[in-house]
N, C-alpha and C positions, 0 to 999 in steps of 0.2 A: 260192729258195723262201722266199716270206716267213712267219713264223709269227707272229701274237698273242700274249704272254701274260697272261693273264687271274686277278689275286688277288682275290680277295674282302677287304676288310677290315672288321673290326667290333668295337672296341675290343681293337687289336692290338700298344697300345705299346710293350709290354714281348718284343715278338717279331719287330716290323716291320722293323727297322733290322737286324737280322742277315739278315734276308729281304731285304731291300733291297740289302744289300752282298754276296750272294751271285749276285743277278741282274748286277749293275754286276761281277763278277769273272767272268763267263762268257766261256768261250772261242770261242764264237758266241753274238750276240749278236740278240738276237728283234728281229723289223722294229718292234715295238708291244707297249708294256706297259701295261694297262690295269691300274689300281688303282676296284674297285667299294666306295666306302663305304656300308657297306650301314645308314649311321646312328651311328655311333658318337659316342660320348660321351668319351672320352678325349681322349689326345694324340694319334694316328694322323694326324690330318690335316695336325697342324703335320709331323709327321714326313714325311708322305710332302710335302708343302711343299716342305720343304727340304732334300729329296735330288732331286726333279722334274728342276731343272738339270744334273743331274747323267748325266739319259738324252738330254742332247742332241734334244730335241723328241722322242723315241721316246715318253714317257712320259706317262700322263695320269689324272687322275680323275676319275670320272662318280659320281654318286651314287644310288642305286639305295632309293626311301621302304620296298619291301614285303622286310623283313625276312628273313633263311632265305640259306642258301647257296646253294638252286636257282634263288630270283630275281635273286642278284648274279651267279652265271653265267652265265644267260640275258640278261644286263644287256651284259655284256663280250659276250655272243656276236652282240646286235643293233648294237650300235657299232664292230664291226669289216669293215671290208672283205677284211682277209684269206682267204684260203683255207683256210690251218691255222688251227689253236685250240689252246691247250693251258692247263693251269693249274694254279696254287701255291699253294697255302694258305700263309696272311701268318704263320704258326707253324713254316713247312719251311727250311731252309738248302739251297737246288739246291746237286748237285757239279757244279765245276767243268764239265761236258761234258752237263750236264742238255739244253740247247736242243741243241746237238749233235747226241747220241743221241736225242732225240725228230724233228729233222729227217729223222737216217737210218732210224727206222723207216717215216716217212712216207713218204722214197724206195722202200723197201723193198716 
């Protein structure tokens, strides 16, 4: 079952990188991780840059001009071919079994 996941980000440097290394420590791991910069002005872009490699082509960022967190979802939800969706705010630390336990309710 392949799942998306879908961050918004929007000047999130100082929150990105713990987000980041929470997805890359998942104990399943999502088919597709979409990062939406929805404009930012900081470091988020160098950041997600240079973690990108790190999702082994899973990973990617689309950039999304109309500001607001419903148009960076709707962003991530028109660029995926997936089936499932799910998503993280670039401020959350997933546990360990986040993709997991969201795969299994989707069986459920």
């Amino acid at each position: 079952m392949d799942l998306s996941l879908i961050i918004p980000i929007y000047n999130e440097e100082l929150f990105l990188e713990n987000c980041i290394r929470s997805i890359l420590s998942q104990e399943d791991q999502p088919a597709e991780i979409i990062f939406v910069d929805n404009g930012s002005t900081d470091n988020s872009r160098t950041i997600l840059e240079n973690f990108l490699p790190q999702f082994e082509g899973r990973g990617r960022v689309i950039f999304e001009s109309n500001r607001g967190i419903p148009h960076a979802r709707n962003s991530g939800i028109l660029s995926t071919n997936n089936e499932l969706v799910a998503f993280l705010d670039a401020d959350c630390i997933a546990p360990v079994n986040y993709i997991t336990a969201l795969k299994r309710g989707f069986q459920e």
